[in-house]
C-alpha positions as CSV (number, residue, x, y, z in Angstrom):
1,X,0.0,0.0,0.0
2,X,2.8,2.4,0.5
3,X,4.7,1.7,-2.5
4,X,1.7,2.7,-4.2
5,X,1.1,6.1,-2.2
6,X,4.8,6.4,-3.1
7,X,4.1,6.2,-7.4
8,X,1.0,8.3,-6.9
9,X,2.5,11.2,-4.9
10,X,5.4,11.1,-7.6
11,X,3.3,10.8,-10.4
12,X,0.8,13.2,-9.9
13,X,-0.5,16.1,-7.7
14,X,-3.1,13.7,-6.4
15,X,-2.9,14.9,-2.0
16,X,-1.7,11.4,-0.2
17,X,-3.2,12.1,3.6
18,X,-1.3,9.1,5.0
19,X,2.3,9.1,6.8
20,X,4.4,7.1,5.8
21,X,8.4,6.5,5.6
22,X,9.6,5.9,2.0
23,X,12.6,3.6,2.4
24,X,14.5,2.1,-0.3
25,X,12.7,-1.3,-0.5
26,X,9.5,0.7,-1.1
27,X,10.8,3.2,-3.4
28,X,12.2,0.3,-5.8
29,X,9.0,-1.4,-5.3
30,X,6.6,1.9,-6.0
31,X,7.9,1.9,-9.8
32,X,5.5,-1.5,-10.0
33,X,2.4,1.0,-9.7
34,X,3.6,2.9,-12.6
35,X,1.0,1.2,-14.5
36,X,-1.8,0.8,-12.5
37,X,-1.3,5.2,-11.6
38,X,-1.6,5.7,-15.0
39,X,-5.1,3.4,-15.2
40,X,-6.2,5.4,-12.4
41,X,-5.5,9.0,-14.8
42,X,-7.3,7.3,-17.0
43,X,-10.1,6.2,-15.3
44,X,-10.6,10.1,-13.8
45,X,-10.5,11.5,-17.5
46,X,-13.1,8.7,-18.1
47,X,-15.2,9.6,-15.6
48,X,-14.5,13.4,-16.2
49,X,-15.6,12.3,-20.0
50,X,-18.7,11.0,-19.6
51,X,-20.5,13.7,-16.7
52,X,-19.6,15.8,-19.7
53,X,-21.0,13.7,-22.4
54,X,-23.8,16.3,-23.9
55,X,-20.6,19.1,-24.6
56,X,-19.5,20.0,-27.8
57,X,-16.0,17.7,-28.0
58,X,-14.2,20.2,-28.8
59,X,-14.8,21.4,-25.2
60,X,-14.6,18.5,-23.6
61,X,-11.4,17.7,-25.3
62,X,-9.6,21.1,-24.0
63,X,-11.4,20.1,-19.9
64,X,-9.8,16.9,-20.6
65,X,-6.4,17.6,-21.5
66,X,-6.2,20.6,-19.1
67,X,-7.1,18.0,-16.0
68,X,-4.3,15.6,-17.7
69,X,-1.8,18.4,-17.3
70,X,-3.1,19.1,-13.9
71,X,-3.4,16.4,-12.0
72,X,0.1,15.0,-13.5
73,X,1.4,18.5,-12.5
74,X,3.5,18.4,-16.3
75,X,5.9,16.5,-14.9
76,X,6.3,14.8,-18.2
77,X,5.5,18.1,-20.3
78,X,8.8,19.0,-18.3
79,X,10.5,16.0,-18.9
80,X,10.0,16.6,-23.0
81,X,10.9,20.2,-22.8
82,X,14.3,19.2,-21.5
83,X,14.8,17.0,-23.8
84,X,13.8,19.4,-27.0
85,X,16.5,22.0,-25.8
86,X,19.2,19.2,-25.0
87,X,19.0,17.6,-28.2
88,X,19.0,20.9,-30.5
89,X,21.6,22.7,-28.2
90,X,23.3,20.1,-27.4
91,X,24.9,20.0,-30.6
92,X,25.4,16.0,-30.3
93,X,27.7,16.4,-27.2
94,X,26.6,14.2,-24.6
95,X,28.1,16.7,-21.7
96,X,26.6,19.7,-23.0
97,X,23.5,18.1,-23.5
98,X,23.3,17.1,-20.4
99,X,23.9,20.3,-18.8
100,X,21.1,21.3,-20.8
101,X,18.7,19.1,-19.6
102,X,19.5,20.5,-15.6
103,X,18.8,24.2,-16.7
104,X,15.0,24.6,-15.3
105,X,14.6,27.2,-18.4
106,X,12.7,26.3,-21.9
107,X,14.0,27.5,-25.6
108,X,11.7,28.4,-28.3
109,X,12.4,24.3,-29.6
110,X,11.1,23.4,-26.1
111,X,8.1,25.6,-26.5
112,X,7.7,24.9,-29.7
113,X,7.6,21.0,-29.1
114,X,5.1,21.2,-26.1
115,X,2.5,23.2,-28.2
116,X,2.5,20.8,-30.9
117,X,2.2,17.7,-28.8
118,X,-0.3,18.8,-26.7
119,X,-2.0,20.3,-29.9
120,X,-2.2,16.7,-31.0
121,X,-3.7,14.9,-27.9
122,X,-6.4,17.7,-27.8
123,X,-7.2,17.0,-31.5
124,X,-7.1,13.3,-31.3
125,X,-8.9,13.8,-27.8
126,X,-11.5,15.9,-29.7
127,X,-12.1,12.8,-32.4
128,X,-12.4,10.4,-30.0
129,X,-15.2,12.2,-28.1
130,X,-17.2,12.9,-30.8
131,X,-17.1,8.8,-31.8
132,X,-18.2,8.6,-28.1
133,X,-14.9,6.3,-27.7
134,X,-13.6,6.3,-24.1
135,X,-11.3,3.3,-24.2
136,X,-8.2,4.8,-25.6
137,X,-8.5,7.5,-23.1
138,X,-8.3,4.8,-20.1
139,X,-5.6,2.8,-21.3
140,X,-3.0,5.5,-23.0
141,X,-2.2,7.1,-19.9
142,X,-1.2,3.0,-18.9
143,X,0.6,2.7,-21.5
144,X,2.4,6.1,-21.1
145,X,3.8,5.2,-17.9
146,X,4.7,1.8,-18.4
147,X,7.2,3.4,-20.9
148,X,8.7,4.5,-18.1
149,X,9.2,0.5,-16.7
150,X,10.2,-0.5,-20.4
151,X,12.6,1.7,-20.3
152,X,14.3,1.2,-16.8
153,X,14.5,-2.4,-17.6
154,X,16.0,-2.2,-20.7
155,X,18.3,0.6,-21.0
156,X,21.2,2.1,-18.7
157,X,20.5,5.3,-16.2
158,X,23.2,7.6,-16.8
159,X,22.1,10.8,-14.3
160,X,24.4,10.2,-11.3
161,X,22.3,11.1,-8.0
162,X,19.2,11.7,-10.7
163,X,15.6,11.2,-9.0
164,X,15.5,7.6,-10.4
165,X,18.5,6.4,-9.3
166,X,17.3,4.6,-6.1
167,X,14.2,3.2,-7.6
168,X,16.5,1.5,-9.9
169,X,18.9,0.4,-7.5
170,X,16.0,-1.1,-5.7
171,X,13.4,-2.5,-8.2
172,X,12.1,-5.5,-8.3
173,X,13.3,-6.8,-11.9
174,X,11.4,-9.8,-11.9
175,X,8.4,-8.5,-11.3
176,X,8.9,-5.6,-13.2
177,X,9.0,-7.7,-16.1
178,X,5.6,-9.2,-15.4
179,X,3.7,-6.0,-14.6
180,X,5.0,-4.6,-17.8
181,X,4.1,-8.0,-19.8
182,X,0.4,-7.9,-18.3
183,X,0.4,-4.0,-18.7
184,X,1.2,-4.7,-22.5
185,X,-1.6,-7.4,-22.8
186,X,-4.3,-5.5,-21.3
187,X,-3.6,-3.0,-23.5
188,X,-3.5,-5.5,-26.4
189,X,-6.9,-6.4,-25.2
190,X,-8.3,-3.2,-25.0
191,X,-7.0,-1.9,-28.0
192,X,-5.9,-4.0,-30.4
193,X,-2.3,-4.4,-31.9
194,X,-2.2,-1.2,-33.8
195,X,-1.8,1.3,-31.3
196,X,0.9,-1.2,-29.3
197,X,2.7,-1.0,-32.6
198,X,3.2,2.4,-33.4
199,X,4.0,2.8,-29.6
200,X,6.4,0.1,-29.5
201,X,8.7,1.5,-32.5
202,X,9.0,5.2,-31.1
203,X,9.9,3.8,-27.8
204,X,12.6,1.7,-29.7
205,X,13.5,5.0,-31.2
206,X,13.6,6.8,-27.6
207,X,15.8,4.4,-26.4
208,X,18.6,4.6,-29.8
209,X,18.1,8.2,-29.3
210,X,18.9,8.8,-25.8
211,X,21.4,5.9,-26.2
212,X,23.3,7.6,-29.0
213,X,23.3,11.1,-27.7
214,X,23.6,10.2,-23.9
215,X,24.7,7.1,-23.5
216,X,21.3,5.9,-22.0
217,X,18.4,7.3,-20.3
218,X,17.9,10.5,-17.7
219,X,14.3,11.3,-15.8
220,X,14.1,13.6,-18.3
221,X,14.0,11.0,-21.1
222,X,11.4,9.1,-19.0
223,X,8.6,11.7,-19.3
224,X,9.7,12.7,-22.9
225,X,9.0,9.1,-23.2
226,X,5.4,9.2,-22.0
227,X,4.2,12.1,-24.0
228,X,5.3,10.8,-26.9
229,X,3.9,7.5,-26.6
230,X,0.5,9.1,-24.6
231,X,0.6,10.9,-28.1
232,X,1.1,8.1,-30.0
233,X,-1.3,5.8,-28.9
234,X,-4.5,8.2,-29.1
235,X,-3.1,9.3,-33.0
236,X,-3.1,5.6,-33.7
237,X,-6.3,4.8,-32.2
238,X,-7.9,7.8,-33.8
239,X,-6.5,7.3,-37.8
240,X,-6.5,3.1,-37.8
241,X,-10.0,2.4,-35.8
């Protein structure tokens, strides 16, 4: 139970009334709720969805996506700005674009990245709604995070004293693996192969990416990685029905 009050007090602004101590065990142990916190954002935009159901869609898309920013706090939206900067002023140096990815300020690629992204969850948001389909909007925000446990198990953490490096000194790899597995099924179920597809290939392509400029993954990578796929996902959904 804590390791779960752990994920969702990292993972969103969602207020955790409970004391607890968050030891190593349990912060290597919180990363297996990465999926199941992402269910539960989508289960709130669900909800949030359907008590709005008689709105034009293009409202309800823009209520959506503003709570999806909100209750995440744009942790990820962070995580992708970073990333934007480091990779066009980084100039292919892996030191310098590291450096970039610590300063807390966004360039115009930054800006100009987050605007487009979010422009395309609000439009595929909007085409969802108005084909009164709710599904993809329960299980991207799933999929999104178990990106994150993808790409910890796969892929080297190269941010000394980074946010994630005791939840990868402590996670449970085994189980890890099976979380992700039954993460990727439900999904499957839910959704079909399509959308798994096209989210499958640009994570490959996240993971070369950091892997060639970096030398492996940062935090910062991680919620690039979850926009991205979030974005992914509702695109597919929305142009191969």
């Amino acid at each position: 139970m804590e390791s779960f009050l752990i994920a969702l007090q990292f993972l969103t602004r969602i207020p955790v009334a409970y004391s607890f101590v968050a030891d190593d065990s349990r912060l290597g142990q919180s990363v297996l709720y990465y999926p199941l916190i992402g269910l539960l954002i989508g289960g709130l935009l669900s909800v949030l969805a359907i008590l709005l159901a008689n709105s034009p869609a293009m409202v309800v898309a823009a209520v959506l996506l503003t709570l999806w920013v909100l209750v995440t706090g744009g942790l990820h939206l962070d995580g992708l700005a970073d990333c934007a900067d480091a990779w066009v002023g980084g100039f292919g140096d892996r030191q310098r674009s590291l450096r970039i990815m610590k300063d807390p300020a966004s360039g115009p690629i930054a800006v100009t990245l987050l605007v487009l992204v979010l422009l395309l969850k609000w439009t595929a948001l909007t085409a969802l709604i108005g084909q009164n389909r709710l599904t993809p909007l329960l299980i991207t925000p799933l999929l999104g995070r178990s990106a994150i446990l993808l790409l910890m198990l796969s892929t080297p953490y190269v941010s000394p004293r980074g946010l994630a490096e005791k939840l990868l000194q402590h996670l449970p790899e085994t189980a890890a693996r099976r979380v992700a597995g039954l993460s990727i099924v439900v999904a499957a179920i839910a959704l079909g192969w399509l959308p798994l597809l096209f989210a499958g290939l640009l994570l490959v392509w996240i993971r070369h990416a950091a892997i060639s400029r970096l030398g492996g993954v940062t935090g910062d990578v991680y919620g690039a990685a979850v926009e991205l796929v979030e974005t992914a996902v509702l695109l597919a959904a929305v142009l191969y029905e």
